[in-house]
PQR file with spaces between the fields and no chain letter, atoms N, CA, C, O and H, PARSE charges and radii, in Angstrom:
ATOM       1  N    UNK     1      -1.747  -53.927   -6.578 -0.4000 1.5000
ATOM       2  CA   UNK     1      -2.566  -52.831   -7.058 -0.0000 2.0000
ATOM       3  C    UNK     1      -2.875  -51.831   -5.950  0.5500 1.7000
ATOM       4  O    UNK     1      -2.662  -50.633   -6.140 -0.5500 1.4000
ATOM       5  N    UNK     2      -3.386  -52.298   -4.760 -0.4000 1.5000
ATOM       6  CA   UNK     2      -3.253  -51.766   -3.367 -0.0000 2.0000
ATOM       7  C    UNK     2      -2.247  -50.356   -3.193  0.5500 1.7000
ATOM       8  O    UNK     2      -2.565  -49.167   -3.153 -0.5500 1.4000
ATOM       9  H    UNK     2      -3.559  -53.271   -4.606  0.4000 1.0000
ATOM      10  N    UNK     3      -0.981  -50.985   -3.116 -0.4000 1.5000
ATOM      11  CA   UNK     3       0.137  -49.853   -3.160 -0.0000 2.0000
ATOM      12  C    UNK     3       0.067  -49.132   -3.940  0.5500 1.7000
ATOM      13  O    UNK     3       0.333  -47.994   -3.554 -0.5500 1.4000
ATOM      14  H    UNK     3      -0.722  -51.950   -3.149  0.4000 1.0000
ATOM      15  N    UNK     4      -0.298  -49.263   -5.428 -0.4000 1.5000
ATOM      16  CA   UNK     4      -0.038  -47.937   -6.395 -0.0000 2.0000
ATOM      17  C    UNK     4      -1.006  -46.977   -5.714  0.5500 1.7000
ATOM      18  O    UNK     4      -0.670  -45.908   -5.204 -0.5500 1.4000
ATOM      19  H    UNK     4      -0.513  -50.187   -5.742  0.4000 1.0000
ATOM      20  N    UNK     5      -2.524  -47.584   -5.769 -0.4000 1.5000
ATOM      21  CA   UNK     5      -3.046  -46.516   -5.444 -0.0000 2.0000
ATOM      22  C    UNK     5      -2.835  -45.873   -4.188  0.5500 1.7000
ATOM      23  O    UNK     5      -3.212  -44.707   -4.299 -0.5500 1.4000
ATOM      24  H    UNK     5      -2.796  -48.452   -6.183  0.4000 1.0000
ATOM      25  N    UNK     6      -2.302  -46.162   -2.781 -0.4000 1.5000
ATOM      26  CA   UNK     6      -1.874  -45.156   -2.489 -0.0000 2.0000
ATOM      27  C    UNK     6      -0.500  -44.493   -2.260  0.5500 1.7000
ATOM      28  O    UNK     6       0.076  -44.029   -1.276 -0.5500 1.4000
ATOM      29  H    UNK     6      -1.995  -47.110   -2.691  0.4000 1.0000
ATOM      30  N    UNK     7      -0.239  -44.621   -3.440 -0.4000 1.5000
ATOM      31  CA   UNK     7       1.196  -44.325   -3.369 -0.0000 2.0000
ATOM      32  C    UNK     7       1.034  -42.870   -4.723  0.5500 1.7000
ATOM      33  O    UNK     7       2.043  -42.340   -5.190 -0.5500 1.4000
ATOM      34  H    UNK     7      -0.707  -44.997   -4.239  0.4000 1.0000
ATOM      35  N    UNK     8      -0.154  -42.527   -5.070 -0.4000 1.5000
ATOM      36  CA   UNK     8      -0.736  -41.365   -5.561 -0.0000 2.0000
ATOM      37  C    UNK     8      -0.675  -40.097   -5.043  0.5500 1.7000
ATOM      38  O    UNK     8      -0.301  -40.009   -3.873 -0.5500 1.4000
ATOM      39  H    UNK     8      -0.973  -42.957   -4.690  0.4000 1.0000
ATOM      40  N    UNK     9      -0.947  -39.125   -5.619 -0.4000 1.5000
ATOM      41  CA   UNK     9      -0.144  -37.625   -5.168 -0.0000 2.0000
ATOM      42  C    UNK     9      -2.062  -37.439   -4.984  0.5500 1.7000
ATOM      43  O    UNK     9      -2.963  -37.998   -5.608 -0.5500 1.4000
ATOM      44  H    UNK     9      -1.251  -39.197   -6.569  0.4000 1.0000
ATOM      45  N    UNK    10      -2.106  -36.506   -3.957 -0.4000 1.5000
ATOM      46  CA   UNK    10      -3.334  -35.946   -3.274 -0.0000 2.0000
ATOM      47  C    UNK    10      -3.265  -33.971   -3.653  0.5500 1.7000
ATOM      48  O    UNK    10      -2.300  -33.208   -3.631 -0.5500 1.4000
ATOM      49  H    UNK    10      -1.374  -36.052   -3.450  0.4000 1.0000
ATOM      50  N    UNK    11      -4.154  -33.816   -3.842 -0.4000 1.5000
ATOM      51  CA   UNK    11      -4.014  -32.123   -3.344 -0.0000 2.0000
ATOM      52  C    UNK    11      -4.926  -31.584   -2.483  0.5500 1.7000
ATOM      53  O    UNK    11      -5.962  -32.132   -2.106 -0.5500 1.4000
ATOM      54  H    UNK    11      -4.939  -34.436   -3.860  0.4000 1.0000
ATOM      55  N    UNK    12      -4.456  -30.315   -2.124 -0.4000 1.5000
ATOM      56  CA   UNK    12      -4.838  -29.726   -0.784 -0.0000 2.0000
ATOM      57  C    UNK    12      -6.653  -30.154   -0.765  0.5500 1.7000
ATOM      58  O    UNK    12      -6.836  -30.784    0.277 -0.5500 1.4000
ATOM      59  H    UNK    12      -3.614  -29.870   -2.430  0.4000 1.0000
ATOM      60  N    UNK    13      -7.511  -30.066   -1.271 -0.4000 1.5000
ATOM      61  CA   UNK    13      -9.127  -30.803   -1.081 -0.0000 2.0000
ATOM      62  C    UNK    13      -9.168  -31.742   -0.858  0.5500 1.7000
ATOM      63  O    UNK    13     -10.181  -31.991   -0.206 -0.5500 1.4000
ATOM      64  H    UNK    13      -7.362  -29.554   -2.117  0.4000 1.0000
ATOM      65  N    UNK    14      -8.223  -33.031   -1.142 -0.4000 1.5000
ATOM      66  CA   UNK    14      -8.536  -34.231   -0.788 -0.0000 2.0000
ATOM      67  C    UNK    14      -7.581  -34.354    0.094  0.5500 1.7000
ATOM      68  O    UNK    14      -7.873  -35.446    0.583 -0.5500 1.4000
ATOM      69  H    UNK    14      -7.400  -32.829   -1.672  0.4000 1.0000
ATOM      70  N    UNK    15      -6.774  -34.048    0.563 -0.4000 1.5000
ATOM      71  CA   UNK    15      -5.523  -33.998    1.972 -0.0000 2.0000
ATOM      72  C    UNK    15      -6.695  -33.412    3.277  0.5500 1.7000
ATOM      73  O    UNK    15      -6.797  -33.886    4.408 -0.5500 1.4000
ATOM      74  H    UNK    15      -6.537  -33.161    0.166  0.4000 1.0000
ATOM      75  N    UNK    16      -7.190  -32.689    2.908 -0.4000 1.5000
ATOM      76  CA   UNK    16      -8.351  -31.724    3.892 -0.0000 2.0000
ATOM      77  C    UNK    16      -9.653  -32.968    4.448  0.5500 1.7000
ATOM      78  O    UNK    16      -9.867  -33.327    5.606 -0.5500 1.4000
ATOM      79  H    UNK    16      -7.107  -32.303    1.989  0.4000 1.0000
ATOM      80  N    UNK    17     -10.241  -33.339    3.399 -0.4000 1.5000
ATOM      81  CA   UNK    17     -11.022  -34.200    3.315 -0.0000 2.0000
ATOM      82  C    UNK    17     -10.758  -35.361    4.067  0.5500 1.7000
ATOM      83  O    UNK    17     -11.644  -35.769    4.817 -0.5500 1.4000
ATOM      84  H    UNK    17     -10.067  -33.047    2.459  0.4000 1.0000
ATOM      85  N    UNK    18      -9.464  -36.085    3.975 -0.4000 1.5000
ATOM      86  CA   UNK    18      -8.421  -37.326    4.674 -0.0000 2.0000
ATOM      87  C    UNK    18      -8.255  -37.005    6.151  0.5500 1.7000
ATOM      88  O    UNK    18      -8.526  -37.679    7.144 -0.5500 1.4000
ATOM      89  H    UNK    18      -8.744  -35.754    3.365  0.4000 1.0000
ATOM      90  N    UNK    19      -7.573  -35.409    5.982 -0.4000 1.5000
ATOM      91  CA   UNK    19      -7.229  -35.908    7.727 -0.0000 2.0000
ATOM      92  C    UNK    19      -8.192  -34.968    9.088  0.5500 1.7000
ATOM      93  O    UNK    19      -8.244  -35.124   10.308 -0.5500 1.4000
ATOM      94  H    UNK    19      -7.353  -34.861    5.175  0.4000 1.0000
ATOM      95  N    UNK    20      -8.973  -33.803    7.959 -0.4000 1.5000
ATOM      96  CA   UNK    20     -10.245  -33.263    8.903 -0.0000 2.0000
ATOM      97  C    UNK    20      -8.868  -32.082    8.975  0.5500 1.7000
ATOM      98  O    UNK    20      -9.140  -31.117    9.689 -0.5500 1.4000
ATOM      99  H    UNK    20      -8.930  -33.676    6.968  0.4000 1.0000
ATOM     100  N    UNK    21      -8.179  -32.061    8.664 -0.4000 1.5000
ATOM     101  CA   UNK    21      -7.364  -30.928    9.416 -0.0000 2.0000
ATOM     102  C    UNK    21      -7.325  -29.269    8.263  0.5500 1.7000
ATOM     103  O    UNK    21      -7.476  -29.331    7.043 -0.5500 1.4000
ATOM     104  H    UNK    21      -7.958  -32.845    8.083  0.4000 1.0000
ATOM     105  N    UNK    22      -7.211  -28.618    8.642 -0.4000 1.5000
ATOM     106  CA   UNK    22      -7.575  -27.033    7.583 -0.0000 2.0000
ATOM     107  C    UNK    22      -5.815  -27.182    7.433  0.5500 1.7000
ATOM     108  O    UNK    22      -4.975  -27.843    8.043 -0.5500 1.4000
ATOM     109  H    UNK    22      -7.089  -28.567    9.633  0.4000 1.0000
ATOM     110  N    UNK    23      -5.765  -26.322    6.430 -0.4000 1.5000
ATOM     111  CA   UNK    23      -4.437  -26.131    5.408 -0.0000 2.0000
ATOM     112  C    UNK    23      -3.354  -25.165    6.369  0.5500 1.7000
ATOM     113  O    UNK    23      -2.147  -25.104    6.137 -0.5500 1.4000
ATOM     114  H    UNK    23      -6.448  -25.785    5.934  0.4000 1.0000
ATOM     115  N    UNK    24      -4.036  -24.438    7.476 -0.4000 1.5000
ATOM     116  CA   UNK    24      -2.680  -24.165    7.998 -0.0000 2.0000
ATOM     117  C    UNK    24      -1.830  -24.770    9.433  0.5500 1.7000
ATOM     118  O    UNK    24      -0.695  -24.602    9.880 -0.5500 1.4000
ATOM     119  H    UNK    24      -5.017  -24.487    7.665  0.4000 1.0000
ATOM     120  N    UNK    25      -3.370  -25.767    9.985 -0.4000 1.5000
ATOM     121  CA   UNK    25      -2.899  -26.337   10.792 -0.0000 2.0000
ATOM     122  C    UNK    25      -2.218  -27.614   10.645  0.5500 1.7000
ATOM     123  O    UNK    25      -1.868  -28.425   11.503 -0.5500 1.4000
ATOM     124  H    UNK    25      -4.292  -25.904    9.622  0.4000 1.0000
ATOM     125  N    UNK    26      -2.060  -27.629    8.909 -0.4000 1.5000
ATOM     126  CA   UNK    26      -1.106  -29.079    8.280 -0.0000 2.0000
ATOM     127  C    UNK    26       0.380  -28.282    8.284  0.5500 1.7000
ATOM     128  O    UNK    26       1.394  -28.822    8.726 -0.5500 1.4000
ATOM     129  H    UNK    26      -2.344  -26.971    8.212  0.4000 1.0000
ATOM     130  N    UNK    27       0.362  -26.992    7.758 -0.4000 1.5000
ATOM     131  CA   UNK    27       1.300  -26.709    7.708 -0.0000 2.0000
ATOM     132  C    UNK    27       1.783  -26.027    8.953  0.5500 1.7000
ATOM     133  O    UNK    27       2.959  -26.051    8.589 -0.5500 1.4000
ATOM     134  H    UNK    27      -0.462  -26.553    7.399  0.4000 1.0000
ATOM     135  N    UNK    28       1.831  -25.563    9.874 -0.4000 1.5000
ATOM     136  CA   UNK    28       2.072  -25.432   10.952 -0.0000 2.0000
ATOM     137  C    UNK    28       2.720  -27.115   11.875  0.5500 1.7000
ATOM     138  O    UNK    28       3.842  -27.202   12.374 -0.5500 1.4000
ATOM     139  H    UNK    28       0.876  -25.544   10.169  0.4000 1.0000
ATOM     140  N    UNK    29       1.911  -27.989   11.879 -0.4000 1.5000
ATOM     141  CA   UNK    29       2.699  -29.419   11.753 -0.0000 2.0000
ATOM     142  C    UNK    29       3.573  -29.888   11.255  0.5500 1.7000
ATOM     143  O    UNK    29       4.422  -30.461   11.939 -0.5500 1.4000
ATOM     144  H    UNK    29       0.999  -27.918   11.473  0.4000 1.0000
ATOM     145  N    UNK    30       3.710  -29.785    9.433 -0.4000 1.5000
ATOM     146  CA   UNK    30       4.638  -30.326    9.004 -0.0000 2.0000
ATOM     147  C    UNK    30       5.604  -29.510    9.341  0.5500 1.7000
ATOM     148  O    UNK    30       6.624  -30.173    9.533 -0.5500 1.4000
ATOM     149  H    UNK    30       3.021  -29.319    8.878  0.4000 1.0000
ATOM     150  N    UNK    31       5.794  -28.268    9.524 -0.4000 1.5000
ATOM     151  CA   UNK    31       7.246  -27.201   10.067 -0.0000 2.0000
ATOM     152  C    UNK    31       7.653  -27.734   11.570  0.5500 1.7000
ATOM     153  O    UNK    31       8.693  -27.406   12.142 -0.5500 1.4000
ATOM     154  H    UNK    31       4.966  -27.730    9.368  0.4000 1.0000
ATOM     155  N    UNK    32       6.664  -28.600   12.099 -0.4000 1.5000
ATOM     156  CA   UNK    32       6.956  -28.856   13.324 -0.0000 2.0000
ATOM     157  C    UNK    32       7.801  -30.201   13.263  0.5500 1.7000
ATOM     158  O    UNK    32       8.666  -30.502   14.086 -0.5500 1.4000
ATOM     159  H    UNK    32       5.819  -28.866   11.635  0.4000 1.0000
ATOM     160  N    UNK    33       7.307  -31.200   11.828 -0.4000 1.5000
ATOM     161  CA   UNK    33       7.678  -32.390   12.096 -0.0000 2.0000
ATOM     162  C    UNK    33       6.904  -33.399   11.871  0.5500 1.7000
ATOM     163  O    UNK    33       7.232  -34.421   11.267 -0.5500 1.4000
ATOM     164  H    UNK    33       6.605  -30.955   11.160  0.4000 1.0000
ATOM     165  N    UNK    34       5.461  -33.072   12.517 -0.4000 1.5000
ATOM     166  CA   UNK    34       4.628  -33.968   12.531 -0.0000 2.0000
ATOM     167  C    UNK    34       3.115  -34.025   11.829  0.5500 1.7000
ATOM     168  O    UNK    34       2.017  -34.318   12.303 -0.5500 1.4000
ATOM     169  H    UNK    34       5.194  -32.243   13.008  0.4000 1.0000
ATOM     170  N    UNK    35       3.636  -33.520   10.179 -0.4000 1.5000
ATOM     171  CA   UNK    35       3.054  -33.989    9.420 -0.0000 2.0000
ATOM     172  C    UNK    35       3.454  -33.963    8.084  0.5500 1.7000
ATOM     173  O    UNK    35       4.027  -33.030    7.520 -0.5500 1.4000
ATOM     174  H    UNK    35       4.528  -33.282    9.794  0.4000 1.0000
ATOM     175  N    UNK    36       3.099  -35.115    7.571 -0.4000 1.5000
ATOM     176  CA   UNK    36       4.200  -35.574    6.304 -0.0000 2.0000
ATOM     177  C    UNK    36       4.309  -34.433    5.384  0.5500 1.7000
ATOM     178  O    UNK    36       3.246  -33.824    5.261 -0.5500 1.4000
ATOM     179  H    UNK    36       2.634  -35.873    8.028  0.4000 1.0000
ATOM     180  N    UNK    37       5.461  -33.896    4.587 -0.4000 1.5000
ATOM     181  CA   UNK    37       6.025  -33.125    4.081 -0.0000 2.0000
ATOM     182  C    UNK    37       5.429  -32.941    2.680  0.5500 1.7000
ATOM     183  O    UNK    37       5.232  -33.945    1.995 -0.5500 1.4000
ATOM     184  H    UNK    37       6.325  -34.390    4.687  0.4000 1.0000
ATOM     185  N    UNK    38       5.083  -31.530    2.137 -0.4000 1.5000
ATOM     186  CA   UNK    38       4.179  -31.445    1.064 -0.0000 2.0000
ATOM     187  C    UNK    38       5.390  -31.625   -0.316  0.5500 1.7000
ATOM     188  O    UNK    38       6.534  -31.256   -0.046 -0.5500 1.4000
ATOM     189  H    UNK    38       5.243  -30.714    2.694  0.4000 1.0000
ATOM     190  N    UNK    39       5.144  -32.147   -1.667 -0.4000 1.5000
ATOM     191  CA   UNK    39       5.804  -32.187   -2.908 -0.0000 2.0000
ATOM     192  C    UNK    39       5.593  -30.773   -4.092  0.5500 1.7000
ATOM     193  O    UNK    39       4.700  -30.494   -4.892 -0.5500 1.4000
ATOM     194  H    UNK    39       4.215  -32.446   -1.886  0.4000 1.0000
ATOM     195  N    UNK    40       6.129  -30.500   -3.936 -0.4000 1.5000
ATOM     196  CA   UNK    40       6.387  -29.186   -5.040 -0.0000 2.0000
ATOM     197  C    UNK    40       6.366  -29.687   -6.057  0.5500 1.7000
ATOM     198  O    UNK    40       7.295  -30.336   -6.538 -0.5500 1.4000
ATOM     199  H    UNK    40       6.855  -30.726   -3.286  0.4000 1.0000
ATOM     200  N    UNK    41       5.014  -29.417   -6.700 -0.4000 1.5000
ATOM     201  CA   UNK    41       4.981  -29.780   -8.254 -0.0000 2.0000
ATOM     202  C    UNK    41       5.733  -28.676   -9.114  0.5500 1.7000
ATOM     203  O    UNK    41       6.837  -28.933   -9.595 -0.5500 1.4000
ATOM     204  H    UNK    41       4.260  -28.890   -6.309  0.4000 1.0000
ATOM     205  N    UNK    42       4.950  -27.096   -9.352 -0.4000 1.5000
ATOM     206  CA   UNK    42       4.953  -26.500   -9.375 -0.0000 2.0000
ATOM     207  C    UNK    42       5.476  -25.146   -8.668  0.5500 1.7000
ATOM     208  O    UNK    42       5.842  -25.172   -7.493 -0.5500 1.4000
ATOM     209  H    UNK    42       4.054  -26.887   -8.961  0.4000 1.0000
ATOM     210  N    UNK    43       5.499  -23.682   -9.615 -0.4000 1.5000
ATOM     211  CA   UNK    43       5.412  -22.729   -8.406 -0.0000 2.0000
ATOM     212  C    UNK    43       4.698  -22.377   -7.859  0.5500 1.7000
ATOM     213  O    UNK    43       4.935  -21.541   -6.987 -0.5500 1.4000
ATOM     214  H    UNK    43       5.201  -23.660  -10.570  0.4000 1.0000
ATOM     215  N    UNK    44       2.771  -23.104   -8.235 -0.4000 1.5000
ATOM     216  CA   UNK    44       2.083  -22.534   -7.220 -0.0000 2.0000
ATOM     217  C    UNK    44       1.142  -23.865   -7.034  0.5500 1.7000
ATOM     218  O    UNK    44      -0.049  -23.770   -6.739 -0.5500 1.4000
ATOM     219  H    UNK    44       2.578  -23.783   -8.943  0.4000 1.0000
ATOM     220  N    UNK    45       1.842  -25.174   -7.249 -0.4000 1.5000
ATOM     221  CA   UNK    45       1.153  -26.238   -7.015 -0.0000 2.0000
ATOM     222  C    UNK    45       1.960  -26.826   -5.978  0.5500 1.7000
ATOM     223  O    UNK    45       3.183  -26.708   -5.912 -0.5500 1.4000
ATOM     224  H    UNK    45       2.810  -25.251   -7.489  0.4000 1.0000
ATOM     225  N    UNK    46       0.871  -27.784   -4.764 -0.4000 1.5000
ATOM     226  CA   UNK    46       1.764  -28.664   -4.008 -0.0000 2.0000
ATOM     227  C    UNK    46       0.700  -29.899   -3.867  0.5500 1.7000
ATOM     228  O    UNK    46      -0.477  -29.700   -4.167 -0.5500 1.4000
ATOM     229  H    UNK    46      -0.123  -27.879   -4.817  0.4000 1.0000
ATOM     230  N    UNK    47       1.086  -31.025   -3.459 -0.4000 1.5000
ATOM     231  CA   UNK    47       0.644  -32.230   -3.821 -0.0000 2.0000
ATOM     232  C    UNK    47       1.246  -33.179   -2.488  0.5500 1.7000
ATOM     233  O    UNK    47       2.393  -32.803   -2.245 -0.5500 1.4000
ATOM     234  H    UNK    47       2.042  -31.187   -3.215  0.4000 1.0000
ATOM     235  N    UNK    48       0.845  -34.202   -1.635 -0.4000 1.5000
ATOM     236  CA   UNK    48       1.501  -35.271   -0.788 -0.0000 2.0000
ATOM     237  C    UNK    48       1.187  -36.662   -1.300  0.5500 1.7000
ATOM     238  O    UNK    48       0.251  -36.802   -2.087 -0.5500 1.4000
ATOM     239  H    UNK    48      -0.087  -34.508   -1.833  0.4000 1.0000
ATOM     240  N    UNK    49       1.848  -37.611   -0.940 -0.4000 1.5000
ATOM     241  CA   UNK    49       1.785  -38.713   -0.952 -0.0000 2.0000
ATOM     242  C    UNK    49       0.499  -39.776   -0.494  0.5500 1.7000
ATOM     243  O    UNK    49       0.567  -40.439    0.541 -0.5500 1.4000
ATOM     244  H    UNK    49       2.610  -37.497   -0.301  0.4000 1.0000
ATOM     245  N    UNK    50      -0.234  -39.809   -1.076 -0.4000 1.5000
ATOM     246  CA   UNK    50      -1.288  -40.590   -0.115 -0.0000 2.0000
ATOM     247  C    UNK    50      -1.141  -41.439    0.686  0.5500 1.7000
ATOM     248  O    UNK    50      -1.978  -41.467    1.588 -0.5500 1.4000
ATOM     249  H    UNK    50      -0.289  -39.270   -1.916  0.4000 1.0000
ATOM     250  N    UNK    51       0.043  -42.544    0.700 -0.4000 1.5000
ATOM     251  CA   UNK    51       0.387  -43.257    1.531 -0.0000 2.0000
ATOM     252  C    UNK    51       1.027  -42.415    2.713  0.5500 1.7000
ATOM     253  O    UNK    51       0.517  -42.598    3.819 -0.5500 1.4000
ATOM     254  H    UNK    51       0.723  -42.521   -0.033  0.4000 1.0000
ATOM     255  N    UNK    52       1.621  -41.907    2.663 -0.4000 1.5000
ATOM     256  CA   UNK    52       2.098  -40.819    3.694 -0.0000 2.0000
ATOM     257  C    UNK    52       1.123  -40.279    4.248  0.5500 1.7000
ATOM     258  O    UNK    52       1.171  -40.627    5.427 -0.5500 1.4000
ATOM     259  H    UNK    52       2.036  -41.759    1.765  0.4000 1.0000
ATOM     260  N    UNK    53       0.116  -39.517    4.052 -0.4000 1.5000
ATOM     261  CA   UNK    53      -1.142  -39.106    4.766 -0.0000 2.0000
ATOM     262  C    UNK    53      -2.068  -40.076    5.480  0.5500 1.7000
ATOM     263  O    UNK    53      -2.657  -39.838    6.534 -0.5500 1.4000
ATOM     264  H    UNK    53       0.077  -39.234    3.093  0.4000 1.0000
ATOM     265  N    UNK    54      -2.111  -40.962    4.924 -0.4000 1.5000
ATOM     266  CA   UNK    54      -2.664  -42.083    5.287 -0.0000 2.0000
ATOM     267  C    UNK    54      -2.228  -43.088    6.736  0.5500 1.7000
ATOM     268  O    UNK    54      -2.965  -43.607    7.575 -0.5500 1.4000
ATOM     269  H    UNK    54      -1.633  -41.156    4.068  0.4000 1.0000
ATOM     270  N    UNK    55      -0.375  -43.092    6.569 -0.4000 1.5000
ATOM     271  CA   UNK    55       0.654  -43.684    7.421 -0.0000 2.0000
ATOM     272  C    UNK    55      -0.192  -42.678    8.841  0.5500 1.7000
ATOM     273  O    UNK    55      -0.614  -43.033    9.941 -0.5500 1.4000
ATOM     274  H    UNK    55       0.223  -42.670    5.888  0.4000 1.0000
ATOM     275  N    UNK    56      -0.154  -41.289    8.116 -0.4000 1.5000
ATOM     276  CA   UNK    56      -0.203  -40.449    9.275 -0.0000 2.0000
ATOM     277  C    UNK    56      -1.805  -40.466   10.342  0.5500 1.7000
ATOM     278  O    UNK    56      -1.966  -40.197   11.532 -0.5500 1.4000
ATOM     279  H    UNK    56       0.188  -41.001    7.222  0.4000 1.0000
ATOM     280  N    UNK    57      -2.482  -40.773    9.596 -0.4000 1.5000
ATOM     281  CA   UNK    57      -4.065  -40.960    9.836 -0.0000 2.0000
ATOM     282  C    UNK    57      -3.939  -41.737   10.969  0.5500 1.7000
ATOM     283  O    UNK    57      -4.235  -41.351   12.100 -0.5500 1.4000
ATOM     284  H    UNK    57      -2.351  -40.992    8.629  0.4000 1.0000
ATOM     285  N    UNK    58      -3.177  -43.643   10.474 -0.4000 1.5000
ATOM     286  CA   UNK    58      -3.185  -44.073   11.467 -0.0000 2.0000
ATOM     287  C    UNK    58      -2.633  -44.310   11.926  0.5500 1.7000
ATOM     288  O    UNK    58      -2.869  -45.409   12.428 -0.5500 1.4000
ATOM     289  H    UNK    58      -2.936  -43.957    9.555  0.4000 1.0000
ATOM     290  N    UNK    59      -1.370  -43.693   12.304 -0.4000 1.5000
ATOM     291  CA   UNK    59       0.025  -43.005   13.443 -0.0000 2.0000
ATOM     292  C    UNK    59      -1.360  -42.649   14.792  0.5500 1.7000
ATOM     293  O    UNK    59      -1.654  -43.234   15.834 -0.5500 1.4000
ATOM     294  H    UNK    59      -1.179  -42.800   11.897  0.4000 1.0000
ATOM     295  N    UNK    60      -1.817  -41.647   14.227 -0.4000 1.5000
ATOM     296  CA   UNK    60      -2.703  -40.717   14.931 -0.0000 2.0000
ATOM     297  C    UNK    60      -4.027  -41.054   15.709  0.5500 1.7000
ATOM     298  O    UNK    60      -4.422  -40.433   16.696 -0.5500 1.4000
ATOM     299  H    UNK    60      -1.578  -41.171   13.380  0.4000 1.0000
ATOM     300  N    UNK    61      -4.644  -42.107   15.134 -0.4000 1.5000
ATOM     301  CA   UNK    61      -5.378  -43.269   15.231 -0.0000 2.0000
ATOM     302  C    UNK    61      -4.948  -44.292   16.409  0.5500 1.7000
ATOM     303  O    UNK    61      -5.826  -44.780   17.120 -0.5500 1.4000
ATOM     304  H    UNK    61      -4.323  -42.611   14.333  0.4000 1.0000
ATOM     305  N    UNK    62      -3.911  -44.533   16.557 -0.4000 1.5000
ATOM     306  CA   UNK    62      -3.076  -45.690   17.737 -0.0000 2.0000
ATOM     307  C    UNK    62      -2.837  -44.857   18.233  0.5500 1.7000
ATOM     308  O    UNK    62      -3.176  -45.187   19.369 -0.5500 1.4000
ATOM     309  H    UNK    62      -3.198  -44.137   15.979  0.4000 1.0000
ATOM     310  N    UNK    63      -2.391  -43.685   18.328 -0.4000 1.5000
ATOM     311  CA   UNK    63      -1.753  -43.363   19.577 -0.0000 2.0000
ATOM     312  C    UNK    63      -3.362  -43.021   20.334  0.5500 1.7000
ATOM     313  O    UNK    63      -3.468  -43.629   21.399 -0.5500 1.4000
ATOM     314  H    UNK    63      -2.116  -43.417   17.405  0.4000 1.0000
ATOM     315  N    UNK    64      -4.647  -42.143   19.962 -0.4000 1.5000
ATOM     316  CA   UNK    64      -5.548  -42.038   20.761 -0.0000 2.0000
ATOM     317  C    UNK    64      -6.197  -43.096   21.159  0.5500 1.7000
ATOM     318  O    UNK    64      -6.880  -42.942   22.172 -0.5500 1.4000
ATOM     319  H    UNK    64      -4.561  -41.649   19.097  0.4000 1.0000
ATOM     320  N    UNK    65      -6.188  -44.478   20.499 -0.4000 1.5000
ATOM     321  CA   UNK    65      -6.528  -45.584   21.139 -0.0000 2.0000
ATOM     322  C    UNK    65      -6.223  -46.209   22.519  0.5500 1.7000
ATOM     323  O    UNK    65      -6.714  -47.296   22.827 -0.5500 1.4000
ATOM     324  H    UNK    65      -5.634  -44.603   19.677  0.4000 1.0000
């Protein structure tokens, strides 16, 4: 049950909320590489992976440890 839920699509308020980071310094990252890649719902919707945001949280988490 664990995995489904985060294996759920997030949008930009709760992606914001997760990693503290504002919407262009995610995207400025993910063009860099280093932050997980947004899902095109729509033409003016986008959505990520929660497990993926999450992976990334604590990627980000160990390395400042």
């Amino acid at each position: 049950m664990e995995n489904q839920t985060h294996d759920r699509l997030i949008r930009e308020r709760e992606c914001k909320e997760i990693t503290g980071l504002s919407r262009q310094t995610r995207w400025r990252m993910e063009k860099e590489g280093k932050f997980p890649s947004r899902i095109q719902l729509s033409e003016r919707a986008i959505a990520w992976r929660l497990s993926e945001v999450l992976q990334w949280v604590n990627n980000a988490i160990s390395v400042r440890a």
